[in-house]
C-alpha positions, -999 to 999 in steps of 0.1 A, spaced: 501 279 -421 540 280 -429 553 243 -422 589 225 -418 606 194 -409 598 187 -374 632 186 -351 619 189 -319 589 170 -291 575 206 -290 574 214 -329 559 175 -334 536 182 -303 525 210 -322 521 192 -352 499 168 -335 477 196 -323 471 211 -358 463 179 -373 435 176 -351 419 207 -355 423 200 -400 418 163 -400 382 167 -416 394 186 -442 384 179 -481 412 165 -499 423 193 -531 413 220 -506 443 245 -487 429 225 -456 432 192 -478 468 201 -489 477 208 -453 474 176 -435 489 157 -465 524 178 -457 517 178 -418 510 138 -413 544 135 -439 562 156 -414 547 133 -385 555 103 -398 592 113 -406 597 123 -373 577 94 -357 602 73 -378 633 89 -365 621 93 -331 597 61 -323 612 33 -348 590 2 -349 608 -31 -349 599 -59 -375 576 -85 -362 598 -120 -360 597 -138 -389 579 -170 -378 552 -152 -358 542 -129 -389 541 -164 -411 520 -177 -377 498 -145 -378 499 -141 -412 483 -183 -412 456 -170 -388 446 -142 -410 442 -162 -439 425 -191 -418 454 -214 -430 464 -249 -411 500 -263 -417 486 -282 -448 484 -254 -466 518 -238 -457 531 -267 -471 510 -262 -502 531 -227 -501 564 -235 -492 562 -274 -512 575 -293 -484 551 -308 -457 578 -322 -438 595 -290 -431 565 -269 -418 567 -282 -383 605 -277 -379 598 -240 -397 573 -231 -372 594 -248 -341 619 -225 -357 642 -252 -360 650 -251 -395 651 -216 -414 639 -203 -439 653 -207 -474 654 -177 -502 629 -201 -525 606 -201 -491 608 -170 -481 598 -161 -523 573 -183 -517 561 -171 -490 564 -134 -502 542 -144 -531 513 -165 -517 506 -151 -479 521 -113 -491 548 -109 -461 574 -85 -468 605 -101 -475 624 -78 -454 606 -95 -424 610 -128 -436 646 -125 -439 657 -111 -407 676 -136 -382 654 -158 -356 
């Protein structure tokens, strides 16, 4: 099957379609080869079309905390400053760049979330 860059809710609608019907397929197979292009071609138009904000800053670091099963004591042990963790998460101090390195580093959250405004 002949495939381009999807432009248009019928040709992604489409897309969709075909991806079901090969989404068993054997990787290193025509089949295989197939639904590697078409979820590329998905997921550019899903990006273009259906953009996903960034989480906020202080809820990923609180998410990001639950995940890991980490209390404010141990942010502090990330960010080296146990008096600041409370006015982080009240988000009434910001972020510095060292944090948000910090931070980056130890809990593995994408600085370009933990740089965006709050």
């Amino acid at each position: 099957m002949e495939h381009k860059v999807i432009k248009t809710k019928e040709e992604y609608n489409l897309a969709l379609k075909r991806l079901e019907v090969i989404f068993d397929a054997e990787p290193g197979t025509t089949e295989g080869d197939e639904l590697d292009l078409l979820s590329l071609l998905i997921d550019n138009y899903e990006k273009i079309h259906y953009p996903i904000d960034l989480p906020d800053p202080i809820e990923a670091i609180k998410f990001r905390m639950e995940q890991m099963n980490y209390k404010p004591k141990d942010l502090a042990d990330v960010i080296g400053f146990r008096s600041r963790v409370t006015e982080i998460l009240g988000k009434k101090r910001k972020l510095s760049l060292d944090m948000i390195r910090k931070i980056n580093k130890k809990m593995h959250i994408s600085t370009e979330v933990l740089i965006q405004e709050y």
